[in-house]
C-alpha positions as CSV (number, residue, x, y, z in Angstrom):
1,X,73.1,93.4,41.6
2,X,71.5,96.8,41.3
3,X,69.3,95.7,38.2
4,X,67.9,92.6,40.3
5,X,67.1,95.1,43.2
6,X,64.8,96.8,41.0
7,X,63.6,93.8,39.6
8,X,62.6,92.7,42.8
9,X,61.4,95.7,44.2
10,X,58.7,96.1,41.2
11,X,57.4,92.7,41.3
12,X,56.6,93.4,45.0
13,X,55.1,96.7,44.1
14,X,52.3,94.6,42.5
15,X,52.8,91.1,43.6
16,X,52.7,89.8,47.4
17,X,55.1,87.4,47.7
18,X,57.9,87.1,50.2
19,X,61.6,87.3,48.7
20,X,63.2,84.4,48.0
21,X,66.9,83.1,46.6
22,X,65.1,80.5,44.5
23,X,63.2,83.1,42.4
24,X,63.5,83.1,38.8
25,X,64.0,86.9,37.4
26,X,63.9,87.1,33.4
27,X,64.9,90.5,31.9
28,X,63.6,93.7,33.6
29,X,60.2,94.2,35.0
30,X,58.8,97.9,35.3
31,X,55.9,98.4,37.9
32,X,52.6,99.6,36.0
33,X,52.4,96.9,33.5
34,X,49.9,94.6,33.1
35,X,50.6,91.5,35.4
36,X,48.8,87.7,34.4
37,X,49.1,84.9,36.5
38,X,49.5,81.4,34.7
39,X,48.7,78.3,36.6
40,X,50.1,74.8,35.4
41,X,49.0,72.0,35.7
42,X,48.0,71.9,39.8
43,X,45.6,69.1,39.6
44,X,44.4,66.2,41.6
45,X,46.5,64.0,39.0
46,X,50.0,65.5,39.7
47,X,49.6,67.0,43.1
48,X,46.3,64.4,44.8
49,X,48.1,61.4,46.6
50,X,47.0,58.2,45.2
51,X,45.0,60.1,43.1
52,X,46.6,58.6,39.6
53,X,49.5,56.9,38.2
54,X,51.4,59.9,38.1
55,X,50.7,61.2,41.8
56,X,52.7,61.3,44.4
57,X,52.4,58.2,46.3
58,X,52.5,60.0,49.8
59,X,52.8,63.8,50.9
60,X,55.1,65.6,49.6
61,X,56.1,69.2,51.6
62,X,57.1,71.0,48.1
63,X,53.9,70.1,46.0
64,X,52.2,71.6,49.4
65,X,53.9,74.8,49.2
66,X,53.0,75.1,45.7
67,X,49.3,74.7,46.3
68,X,49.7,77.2,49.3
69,X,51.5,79.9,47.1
70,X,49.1,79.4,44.1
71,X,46.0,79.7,46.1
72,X,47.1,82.7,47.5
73,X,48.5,84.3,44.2
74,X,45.4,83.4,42.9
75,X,43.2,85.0,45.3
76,X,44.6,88.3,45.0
77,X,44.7,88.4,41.1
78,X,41.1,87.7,41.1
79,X,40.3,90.2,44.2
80,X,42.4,93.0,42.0
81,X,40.4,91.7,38.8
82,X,43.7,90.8,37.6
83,X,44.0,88.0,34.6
84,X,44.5,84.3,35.5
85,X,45.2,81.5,33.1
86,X,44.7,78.4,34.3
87,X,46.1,75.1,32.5
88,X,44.9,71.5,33.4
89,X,46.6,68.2,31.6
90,X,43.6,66.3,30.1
91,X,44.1,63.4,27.9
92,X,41.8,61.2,26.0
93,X,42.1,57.4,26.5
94,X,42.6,56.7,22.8
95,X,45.3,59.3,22.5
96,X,48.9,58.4,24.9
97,X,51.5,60.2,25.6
98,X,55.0,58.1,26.0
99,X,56.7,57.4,28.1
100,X,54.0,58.0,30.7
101,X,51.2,55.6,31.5
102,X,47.5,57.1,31.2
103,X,46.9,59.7,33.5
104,X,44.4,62.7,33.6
105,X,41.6,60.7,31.5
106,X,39.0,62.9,30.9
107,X,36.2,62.1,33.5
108,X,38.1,60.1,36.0
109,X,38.7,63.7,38.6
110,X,42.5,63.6,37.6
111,X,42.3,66.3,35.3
112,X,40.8,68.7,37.7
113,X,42.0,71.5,40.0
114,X,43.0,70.0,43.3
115,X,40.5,70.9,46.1
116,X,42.4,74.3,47.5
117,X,41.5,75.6,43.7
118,X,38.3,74.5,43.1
119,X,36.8,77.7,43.5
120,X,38.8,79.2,40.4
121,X,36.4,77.4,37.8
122,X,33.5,79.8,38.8
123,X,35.9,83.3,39.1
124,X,35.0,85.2,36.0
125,X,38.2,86.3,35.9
126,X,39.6,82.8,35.3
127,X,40.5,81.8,32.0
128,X,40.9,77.6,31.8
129,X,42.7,75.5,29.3
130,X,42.6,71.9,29.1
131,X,45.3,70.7,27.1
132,X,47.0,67.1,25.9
133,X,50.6,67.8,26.1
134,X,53.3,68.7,27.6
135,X,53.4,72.4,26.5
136,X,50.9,74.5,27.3
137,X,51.5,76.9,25.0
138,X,51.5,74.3,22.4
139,X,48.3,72.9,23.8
140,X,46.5,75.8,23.2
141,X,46.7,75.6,19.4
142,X,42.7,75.4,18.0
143,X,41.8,74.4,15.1
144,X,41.7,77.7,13.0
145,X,45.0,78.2,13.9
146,X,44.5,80.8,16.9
147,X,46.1,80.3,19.9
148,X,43.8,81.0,23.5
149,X,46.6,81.8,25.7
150,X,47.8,84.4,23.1
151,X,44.4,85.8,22.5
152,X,44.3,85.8,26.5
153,X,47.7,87.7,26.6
154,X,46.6,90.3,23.8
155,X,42.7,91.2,24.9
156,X,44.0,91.6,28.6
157,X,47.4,93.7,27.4
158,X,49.8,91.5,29.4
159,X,52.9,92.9,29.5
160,X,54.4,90.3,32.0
161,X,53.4,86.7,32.8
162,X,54.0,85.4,36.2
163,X,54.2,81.2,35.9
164,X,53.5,78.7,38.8
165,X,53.0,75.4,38.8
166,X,53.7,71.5,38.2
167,X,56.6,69.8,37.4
168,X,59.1,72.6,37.4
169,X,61.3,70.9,34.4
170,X,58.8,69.3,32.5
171,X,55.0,71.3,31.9
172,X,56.5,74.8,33.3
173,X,59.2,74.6,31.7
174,X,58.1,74.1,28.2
175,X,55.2,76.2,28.3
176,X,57.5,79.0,29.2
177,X,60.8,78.2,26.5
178,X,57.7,78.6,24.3
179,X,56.4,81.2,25.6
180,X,59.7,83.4,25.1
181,X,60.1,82.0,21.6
182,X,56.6,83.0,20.7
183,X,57.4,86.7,21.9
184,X,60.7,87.1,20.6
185,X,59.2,86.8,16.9
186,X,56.1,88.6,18.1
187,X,53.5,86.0,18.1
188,X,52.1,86.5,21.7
189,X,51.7,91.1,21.6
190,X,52.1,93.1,24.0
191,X,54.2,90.7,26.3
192,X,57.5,91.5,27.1
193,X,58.5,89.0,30.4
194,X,58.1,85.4,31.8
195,X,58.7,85.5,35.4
196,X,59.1,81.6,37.3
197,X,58.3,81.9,40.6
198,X,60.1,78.7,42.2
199,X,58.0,78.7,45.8
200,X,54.9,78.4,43.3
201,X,56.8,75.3,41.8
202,X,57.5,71.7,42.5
203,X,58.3,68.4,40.6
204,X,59.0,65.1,42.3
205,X,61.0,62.4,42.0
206,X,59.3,59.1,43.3
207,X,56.8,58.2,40.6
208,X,59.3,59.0,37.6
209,X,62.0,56.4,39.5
210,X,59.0,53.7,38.5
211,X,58.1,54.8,35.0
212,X,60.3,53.0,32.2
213,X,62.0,55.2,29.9
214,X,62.2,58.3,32.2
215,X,64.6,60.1,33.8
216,X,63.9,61.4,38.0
217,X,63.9,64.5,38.7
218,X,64.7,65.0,42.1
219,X,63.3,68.5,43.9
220,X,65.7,70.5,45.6
């Protein structure tokens, strides 16, 4: 109990968000380090309704909240000139990804930031990654074998990466079981902790009830 106190207490030294049950503490966070804020996935295709196959199909009070809480995280990372990383699913037509049908084609105005977060694709201190998978940290593999979320972490000296984001047990979840493999074999210097922050989260369950091949996964 006393080491999630002080957990607690020095995420709120640095980071204004209210205190919640549902938040997701990973090992211990020391105020005065280096805090990023990663963005997954909250784009008109996941979060828009009607806006794609994979949308919700009416409003949905979680995906809301999400937007709500990102916006505002966001806005006071980029008013502290903090670091913000930014993924977006983008996918090419001629390249699928089973068991989903096509969603966030490049062009069609799935794969961008939903309206609320427009505004981070002109903040200099926005770093965006389109990617075509699941895993963002996977998706950010170039070429020549760099990696841009690792270069992010390392020419910004992240210590601690604070995750929200779209669905909760698919896209956040990989990208941050990655994440802590990639920096417990030291691909990913200086960082040291993934923090989840579940009132930036959501998933739904409607449009994977319709998809064959998928399991729901109901939001709680």
């Amino acid at each position: 109990m006393g080491s999630d106190t002080k957990i607690v207490d020095s995420l709120e030294a640095q980071i204004p968000f209210e205190k919640e049950e549902n938040l997701l503490l990973v090992p211990e966070v020391e105020s005065g380090k280096a805090v990023g804020l990663v963005l997954v996935d909250i784009l008109n295709g996941f979060c828009t309704v009607g806006a794609g196959n994979l949308a919700p199909t009416k409003p949905n009070r979680q995906i809301s909240m999400m937007i709500e809480e990102a916006a505002r995280l966001s806005k006071v990372f980029c008013e502290r000139k903090w670091p913000v990383f930014v993924f977006l699913d983008s996918h090419h037509p001629n390249k699928p990804e089973p068991p989903y049908p096509p969603h966030c084609l490049i062009g069609s105005g799935e794969e961008d930031l939903v309206p609320a977060l427009k505004w981070l694709e002109r903040d200099p201190n926005v770093t965006i990654e389109r990617k075509d998978c699941f895993d963002g940290f996977i998706g950010s593999m170039e070429k020549d074998g760099t990696n841009t979320f690792a270069e992010w972490v390392k020419t910004n000296e992240i210590k601690i990466v604070l995750v929200v984001g779209i669905c909760t047990d698919i896209c956040v979840l990989d990208f941050v079981c990655s994440t802590f493999s990639a920096r417990n074999i030291g691909l990913v210097p200086p960082l040291e902790d993934v923090v989840v922050y579940s009132g930036g989260c959501a998933t739904f369950v409607d449009v994977a009830r319709n998809i064959k091949g998928t399991l729901a996964h109901p939001q709680v």
